[in-house]
Residue, then its C-alpha position, 0 to 999 in steps of 0.5 A: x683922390x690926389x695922386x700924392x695920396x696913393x703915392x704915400x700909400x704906396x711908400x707906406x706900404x699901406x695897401x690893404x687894398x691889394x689882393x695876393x690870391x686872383x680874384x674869386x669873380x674873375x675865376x667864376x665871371x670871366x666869360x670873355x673868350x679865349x685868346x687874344x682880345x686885350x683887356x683894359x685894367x684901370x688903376x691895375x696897382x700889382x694886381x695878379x689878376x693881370x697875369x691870370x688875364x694874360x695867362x688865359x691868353x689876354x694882351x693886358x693894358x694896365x694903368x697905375x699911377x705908383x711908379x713904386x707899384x709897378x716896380x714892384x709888380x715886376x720884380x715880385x712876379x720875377x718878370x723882365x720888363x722893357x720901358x718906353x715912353x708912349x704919348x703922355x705915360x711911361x709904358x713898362x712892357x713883358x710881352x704882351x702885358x703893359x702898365x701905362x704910368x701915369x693918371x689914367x684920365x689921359x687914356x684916350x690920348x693913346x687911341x685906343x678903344x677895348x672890348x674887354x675890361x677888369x675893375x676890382x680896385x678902380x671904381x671903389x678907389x674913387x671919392x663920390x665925385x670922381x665917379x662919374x668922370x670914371x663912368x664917363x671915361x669908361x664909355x669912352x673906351x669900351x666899344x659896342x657890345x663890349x664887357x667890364x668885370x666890375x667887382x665893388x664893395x658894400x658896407x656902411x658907408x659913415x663906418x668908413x671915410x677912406x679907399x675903398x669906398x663903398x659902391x652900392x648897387x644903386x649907384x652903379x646903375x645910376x654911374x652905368x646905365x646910360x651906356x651900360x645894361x648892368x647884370x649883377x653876377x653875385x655877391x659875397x659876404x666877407x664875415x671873417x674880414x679882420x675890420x668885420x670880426x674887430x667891430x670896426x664894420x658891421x658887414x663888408x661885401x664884394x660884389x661883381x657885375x658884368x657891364x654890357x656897353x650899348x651902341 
């Protein structure tokens, strides 16, 4: 999508898309071990899933494009934050917990590559075409042997025109699997999601995945 789009979805305060309470897969599939191994969170918008990771003892690198997100991440959660320019983003750091602003297709510029990886809001923000630039970027940036947390959703997809997209199982794979071995770790059927109970969907589902990066 154009970035003015997501900017006007943050001023509108339209985020539908934003989760108050963690992530139930991130509470359930998080297998990484504990301590210190940073993890990437792209498109972060003021998830607090970051500061679960970060809790757990992660350093979290974010990246978001609404400066108005990020602000609001900060002052929502009460947290102090220290802001610097590094490579093409504003970076605004408390810790051990950054948010890179800026487009996050510019994320090999920094250098860095990551074990450890958490899409909820990422993959299923994306229009069709740009997916696969997605996938491609995340192999860029995970190494070896590491893991993304991928969680998506599912439901009609001509019942919907707007993020978050439907992302089916199928097409994962097909995004994924070049690079990835792909293990779906569940699915969830939201029967009381207000566009489901309205008749607006027919079905609505979440569904996690661990993605495994091959050498």
């Amino acid at each position: 999508m154009e970035a003015a789009f997501w900017h006007q979805k943050w001023e509108e305060n339209r985020i539908g898309f934003h989760q108050v309470e963690f992530n139930r897969w991130l509470q359930t599939g998080w297998s990484a071990r504990q301590g210190d191994e940073p993890v990437l969170v792209p498109l972060c918008g003021k998830s607090g899933d970051m500061l679960w990771l970060n809790q757990k003892g992660h350093p979290v690198d974010g990246f978001e494009l609404s400066e108005l997100a990020i602000s609001q991440f900060f002052s929502e959660n009460q947290l102090s934050e220290a802001v610097s320019e590094v490579g093409p983003y504003q970076c605004h750091q408390h810790e051990t917990l950054r948010i890179y602003q800026g487009d996050f297709f510019a994320a090999p510029t920094l250098g860095r590559r990551y074990r450890l990886a958490y899409d909820r809001a990422a993959l299923i923000a994306l229009p069709t075409a740009m997916r696969r630039q997605y996938a491609e970027l995340m192999s860029r940036l995970i190494e070896t042997g590491g893991q993304i947390l991928l969680v998506t959703l599912e439901y009609q997809p001509e019942q919907q025109l707007q993020p978050p997209f439907s992302v089916g199982e199928m097409e994962v794979r097909t995004l994924f699997e070049r690079d990835f071995s792909v293990e779906v770790l569940g699915r969830a059927t939201e029967q009381d999601h207000p566009r489901v109970q309205s008749g607006q969907l027919s079905y609505f589902d979440e569904v996690a995945y661990r993605l495994t990066r091959r050498a």
